[in-house]
C-alpha positions, -999 to +999 in steps of 0.1 A: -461-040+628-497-031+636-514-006+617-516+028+634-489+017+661-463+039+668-430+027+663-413+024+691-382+047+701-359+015+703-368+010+665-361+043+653-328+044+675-313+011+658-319+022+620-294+043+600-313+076+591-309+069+556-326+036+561-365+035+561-379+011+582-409-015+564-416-034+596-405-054+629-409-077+650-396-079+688-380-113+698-370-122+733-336-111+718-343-077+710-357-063+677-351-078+637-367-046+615-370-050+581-361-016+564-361-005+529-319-008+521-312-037+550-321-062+576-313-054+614-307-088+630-295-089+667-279-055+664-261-058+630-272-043+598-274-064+566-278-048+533-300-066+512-271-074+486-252-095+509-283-119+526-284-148+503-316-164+519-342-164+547-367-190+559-389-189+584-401-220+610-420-218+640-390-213+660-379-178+646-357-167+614-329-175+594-312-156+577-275-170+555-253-142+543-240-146+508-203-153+531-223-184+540-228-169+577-259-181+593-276-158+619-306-165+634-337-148+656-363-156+676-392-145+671-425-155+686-446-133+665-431-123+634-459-100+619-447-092+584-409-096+590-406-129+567-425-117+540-407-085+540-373-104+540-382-125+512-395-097+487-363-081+497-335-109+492-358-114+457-358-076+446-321-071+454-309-098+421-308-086+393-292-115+373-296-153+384-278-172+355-265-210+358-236-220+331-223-254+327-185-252+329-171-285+321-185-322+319-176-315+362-202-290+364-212-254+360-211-222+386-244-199+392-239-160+380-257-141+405-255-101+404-275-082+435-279-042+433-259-028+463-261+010+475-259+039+449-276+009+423-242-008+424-243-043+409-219-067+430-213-101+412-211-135+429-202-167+415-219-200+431-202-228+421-212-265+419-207-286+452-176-305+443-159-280+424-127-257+438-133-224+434-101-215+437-085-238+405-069-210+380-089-230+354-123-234+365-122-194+370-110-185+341-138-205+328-162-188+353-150-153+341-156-159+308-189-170+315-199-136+336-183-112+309-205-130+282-235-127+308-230-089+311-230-087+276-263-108+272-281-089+301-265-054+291-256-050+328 
């Protein structure tokens, strides 16, 4: 966003009212705008708490949901959109904790603050382990409640 532009009404139209908006960037797909409590990226809004990850090539953005849902957006001239989406994705965790599980492997504790300073808690777990053995999350719950304790969150 240029200094002293005004935003356009297309802009304004796509962001929930509660939302303020940092900056944008027009693609030949329509707008990705940057706002204080989520993303707008080809007409869906992302809150903060649920984009994992961005990166940036010369080709536009990518952005992976913490579903593992890629999206992506061209954008020929970004402005500040990528920077804006990277302080964001970093100012939404809260806790980033690895913790070795077994002699297998280990799962990542990651807590994000969601709307209303919400925390939502994700576990990560090593490529190779099932997320779904009985074991392995009892293990992994363990492991949170004793990271809660430790970071008083």
């Amino acid at each position: 966003m240029k200094l002293f532009n005004r935003m356009p009404a297309e802009v304004r139209a796509a962001v929930d009212p509660a939302d303020r908006v940092l900056t944008y960037a027009e693609g030949p797909d329509g707008y990705v705008i940057a706002a204080d409590r989520a993303l707008y990226l080809g007409g869906t809004r992302m809150p903060w708490f649920q984009v994992d990850r961005g990166s940036w090539d010369e080709e536009g953005l990518t952005v992976v949901t913490t579903d593992g849902r890629s999206h992506r957006a061209r954008l020929p001239e970004p402005g500040r959109v990528p920077e804006a989406v990277r302080e964001r994705v970093t100012a939404s965790i809260v806790v980033n904790q690895y913790v070795p599980l077994d002699a297998r492997g280990g799962v990542r504790l990651v807590a994000r603050r969601a709307e209303a300073d919400r925390l939502v808690w994700e576990f990560v777990f090593d490529a190779g382990l099932d997320s779904d053995d009985p074991g392995l999350r009892a293990l992994a719950e363990q492991a949170l409640e004793e990271t809660r304790r430790s970071f008083g969150v």
